[in-house]
C-alpha positions in Angstrom: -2.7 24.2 -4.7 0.5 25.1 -3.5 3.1 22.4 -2.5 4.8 22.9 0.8 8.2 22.2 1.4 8.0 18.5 2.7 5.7 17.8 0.3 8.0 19.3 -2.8 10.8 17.2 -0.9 8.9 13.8 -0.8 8.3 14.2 -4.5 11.7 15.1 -5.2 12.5 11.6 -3.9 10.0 9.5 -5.7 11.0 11.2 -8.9 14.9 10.1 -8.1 13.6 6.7 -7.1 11.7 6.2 -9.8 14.6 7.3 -12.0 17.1 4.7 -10.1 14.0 1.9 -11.1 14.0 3.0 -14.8 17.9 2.7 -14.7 17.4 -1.2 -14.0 15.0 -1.7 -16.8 13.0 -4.0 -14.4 8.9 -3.5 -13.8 7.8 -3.5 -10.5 7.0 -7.4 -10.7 10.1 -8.2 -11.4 11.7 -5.9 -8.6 8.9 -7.8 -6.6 9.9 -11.4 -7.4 14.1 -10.7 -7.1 13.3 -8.8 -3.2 10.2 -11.2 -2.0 7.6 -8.3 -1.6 4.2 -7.9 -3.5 4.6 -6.1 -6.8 2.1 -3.0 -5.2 4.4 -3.2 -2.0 7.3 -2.3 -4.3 5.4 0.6 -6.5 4.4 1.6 -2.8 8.3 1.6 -1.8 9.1 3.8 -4.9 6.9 6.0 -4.3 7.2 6.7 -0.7 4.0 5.9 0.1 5.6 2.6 2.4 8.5 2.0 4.3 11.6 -0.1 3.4 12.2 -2.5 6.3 15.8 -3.4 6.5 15.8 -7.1 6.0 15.0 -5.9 2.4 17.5 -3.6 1.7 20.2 -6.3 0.4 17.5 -7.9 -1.9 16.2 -4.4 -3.3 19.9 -2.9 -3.9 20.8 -6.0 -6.0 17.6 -5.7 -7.9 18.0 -1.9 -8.2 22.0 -1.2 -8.5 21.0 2.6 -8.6 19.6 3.0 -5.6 22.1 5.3 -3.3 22.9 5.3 0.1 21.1 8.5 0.6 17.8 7.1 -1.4 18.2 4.2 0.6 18.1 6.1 3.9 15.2 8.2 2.5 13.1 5.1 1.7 13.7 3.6 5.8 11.9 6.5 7.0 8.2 6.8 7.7 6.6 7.8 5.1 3.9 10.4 4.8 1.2 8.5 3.5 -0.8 10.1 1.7 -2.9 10.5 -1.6 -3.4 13.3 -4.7 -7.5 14.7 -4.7 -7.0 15.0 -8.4 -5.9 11.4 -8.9 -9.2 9.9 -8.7 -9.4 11.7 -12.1 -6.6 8.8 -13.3 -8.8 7.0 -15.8 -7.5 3.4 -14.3 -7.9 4.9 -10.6 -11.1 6.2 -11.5 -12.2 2.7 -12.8 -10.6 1.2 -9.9 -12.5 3.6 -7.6 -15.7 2.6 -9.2 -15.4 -0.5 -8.8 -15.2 -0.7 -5.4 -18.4 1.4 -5.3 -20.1 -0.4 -7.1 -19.4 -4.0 -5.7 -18.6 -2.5 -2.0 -21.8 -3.0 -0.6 -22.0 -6.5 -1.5 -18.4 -7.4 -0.5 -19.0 -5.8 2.9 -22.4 -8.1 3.2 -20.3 -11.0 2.1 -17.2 -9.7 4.6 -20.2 -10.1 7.7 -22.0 -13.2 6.5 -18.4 -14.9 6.6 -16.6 -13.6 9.4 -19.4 -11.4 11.1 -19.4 -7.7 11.8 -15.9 -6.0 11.1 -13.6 -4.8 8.6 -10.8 -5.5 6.2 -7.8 -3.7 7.5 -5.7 -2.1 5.4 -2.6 -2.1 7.3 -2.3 -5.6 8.1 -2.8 -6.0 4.4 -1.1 -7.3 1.1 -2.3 -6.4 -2.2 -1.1 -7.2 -6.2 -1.9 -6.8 -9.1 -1.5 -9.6 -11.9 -2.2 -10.5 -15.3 -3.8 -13.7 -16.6 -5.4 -14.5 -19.6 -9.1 -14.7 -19.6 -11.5 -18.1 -21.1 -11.5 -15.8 -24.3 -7.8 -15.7 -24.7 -8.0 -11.9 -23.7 -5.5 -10.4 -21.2 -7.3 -9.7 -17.5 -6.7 -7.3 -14.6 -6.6 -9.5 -11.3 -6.0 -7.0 -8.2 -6.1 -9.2 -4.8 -6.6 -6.9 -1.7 -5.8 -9.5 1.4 -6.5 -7.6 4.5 -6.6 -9.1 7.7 -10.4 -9.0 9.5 -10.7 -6.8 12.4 -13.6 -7.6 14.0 -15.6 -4.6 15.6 -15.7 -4.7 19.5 -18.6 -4.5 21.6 -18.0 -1.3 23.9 -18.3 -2.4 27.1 -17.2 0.3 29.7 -15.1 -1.9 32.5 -13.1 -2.1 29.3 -12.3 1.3 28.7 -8.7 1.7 30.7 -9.0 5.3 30.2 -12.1 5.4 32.3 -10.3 3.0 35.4 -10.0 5.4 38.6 -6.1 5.5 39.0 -5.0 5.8 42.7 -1.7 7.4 43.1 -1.4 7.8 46.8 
């Protein structure tokens, strides 16, 4: 598949961000816990898949010294958001694919049972990833996904503003 030009461009600044993070030595947790965000929210910054707000700025140029003006500017703007087909191929993504097939059914059951019928969004939504240590002294994957529940609505047409008759005499 052939890359267009934005899309070249967008990866052409994730590299040089990613480069600039590299340059501080610091993972993405510690980035997270020296700027306040979530350590996924700061992978997501680096990668231009979210957008720096700029309360942040100050905390994220102390924590990443590298970062230019012109990276800076690159990371305020909307971001195309966006994924890779072939990255499901990832063996972590792919695990982490699975395993939201496998247990999605029963979380969405679970999801209704406790707050009725609706979904988790995934804009209003925070997500990390940590590591603890499991009752066998082995190292554990926790990924939290903490979405806010939108619950649906029942359609009910005096609702539907499109559908109100508009006078304009």
């Amino acid at each position: 598949m052939e890359e267009t030009n934005g899309t070249a461009a967008a990866k052409a600044v994730a590299e040089r961000l990613l480069l600039a993070k590299r340059h501080s030595g610091k993972s993405y947790s510690e980035i997270a816990a020296e700027t306040g965000l979530t350590n996924v929210y700061v992978a997501q910054l680096f990668r231009r898949q979210a957008q720096l707000k700029p309360g942040t700025i100050d905390a994220l140029r102390a924590a990443v010294p590298a970062l230019s003006d012109e990276l800076i500017r690159e990371m305020m703007e909307p971001p195309f958001r966006s994924f890779r087909p072939d990255l499901v191929q990832e063996p972590a993504i792919y695990r982490l694919n699975e395993a939201v097939m496998h247990f999605g059914e029963s979380i969405k059951e679970i999801i209704n049972e406790e707050f009725g019928d609706g979904i988790m969004s995934a804009i209003d939504f925070y997500c990390s990833v940590d590591k603890v240590k499991g009752v066998d002294g082995k190292d554990r994957v926790v990924v939290t996904f903490d979405g806010k529940y939108l619950p649906y609505s029942e359609q009910k047409s005096e609702h539907m503003v499109s559908k109100w008759k508009v006078d304009l005499s």
